[in-house]
C-alpha positions as CSV (number, residue, x, y, z in Angstrom):
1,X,45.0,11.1,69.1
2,X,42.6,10.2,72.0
3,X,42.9,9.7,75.8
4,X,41.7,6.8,78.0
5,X,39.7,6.8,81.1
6,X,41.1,4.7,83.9
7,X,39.5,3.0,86.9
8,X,41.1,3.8,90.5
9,X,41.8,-0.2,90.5
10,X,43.7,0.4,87.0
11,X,46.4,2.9,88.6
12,X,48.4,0.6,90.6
13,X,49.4,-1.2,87.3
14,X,51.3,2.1,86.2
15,X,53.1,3.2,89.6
16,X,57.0,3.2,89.4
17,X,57.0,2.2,85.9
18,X,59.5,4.3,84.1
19,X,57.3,4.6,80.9
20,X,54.6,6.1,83.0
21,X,54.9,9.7,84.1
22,X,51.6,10.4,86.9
23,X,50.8,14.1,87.2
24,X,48.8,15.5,90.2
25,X,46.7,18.5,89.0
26,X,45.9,19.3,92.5
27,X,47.3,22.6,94.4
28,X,51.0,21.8,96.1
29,X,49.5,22.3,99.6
30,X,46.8,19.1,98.5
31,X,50.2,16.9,97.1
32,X,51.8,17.0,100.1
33,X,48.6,16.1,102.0
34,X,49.2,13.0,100.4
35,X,49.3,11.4,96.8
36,X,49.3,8.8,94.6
37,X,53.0,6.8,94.6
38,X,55.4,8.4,92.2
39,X,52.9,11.0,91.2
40,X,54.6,14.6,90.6
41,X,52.6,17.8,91.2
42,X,52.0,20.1,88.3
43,X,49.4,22.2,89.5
44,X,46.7,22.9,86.7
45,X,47.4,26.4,86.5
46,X,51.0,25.6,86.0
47,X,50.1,22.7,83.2
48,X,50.9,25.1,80.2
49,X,53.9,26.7,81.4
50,X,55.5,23.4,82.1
51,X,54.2,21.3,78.9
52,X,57.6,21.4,77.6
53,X,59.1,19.5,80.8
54,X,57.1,16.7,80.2
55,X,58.7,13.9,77.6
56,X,55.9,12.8,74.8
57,X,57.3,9.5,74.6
58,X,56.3,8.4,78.1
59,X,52.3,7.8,79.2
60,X,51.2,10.4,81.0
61,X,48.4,9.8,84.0
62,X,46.7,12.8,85.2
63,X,44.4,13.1,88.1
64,X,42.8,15.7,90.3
65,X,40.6,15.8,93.0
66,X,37.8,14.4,91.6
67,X,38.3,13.7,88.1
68,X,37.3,16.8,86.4
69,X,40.0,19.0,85.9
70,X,42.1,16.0,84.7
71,X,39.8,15.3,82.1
72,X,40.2,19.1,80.7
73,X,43.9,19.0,81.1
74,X,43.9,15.1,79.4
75,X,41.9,16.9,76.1
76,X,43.9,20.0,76.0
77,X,47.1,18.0,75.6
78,X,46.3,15.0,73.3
79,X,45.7,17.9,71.2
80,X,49.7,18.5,71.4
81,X,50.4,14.7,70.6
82,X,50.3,13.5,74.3
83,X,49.3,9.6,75.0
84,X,46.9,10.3,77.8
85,X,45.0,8.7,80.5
86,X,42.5,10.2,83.3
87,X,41.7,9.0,86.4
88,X,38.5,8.9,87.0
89,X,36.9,10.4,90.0
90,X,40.7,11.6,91.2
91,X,42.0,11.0,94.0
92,X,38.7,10.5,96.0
93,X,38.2,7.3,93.9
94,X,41.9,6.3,94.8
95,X,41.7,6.5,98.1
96,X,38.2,4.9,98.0
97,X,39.4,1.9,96.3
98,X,42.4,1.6,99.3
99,X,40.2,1.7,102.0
100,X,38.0,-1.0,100.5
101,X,40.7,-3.3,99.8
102,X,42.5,-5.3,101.7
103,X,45.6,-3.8,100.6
């Protein structure tokens, strides 16, 4: 198995769908600072604990702050059969992307 990479622009195509499960790797306190839509925190430390709670027949999205710790915890669990994609550059490139659109 393999993970993609996905482009801040990319993530709006998967919020709310309910074949799309987005993960925030961030610490609780940075969630509820603010998030992506739909996105559920499972903070990185917590990611192995709570890999049974998350269903291998949906895609999961994970992000972070800036893109890095997602990309370890998107390689750790294709390993486990996991369709995966990253965001890159996390949140920061999110946000980015929404304060140069016209959204």
């Amino acid at each position: 198995m393999s993970f993609e990479t996905i482009r801040a622009n990319e993530v709006i195509y998967y919020i709310g769908r309910p074949d799309v499960l987005i993960i925030d790797l961030r610490e609780k306190e940075e969630y509820l600072k603010g998030h992506i839509p739909s996105a559920i925190n499972i903070p990185y430390e917590n990611l192995e604990n709570e890999i049974n709670r998350l269903n291998r027949n949906k895609l999961l999205i994970f992000y972070c702050d800036r893109g890095n710790i997602s990309l370890m915890a998107a390689r750790d669990l294709m390993k486990h059969g996991y369709n995966i994609k990253n965001l890159y550059g996390g949140i920061r490139a999110y946000r980015g992307k929404l304060e140069g659109s016209s959204l």
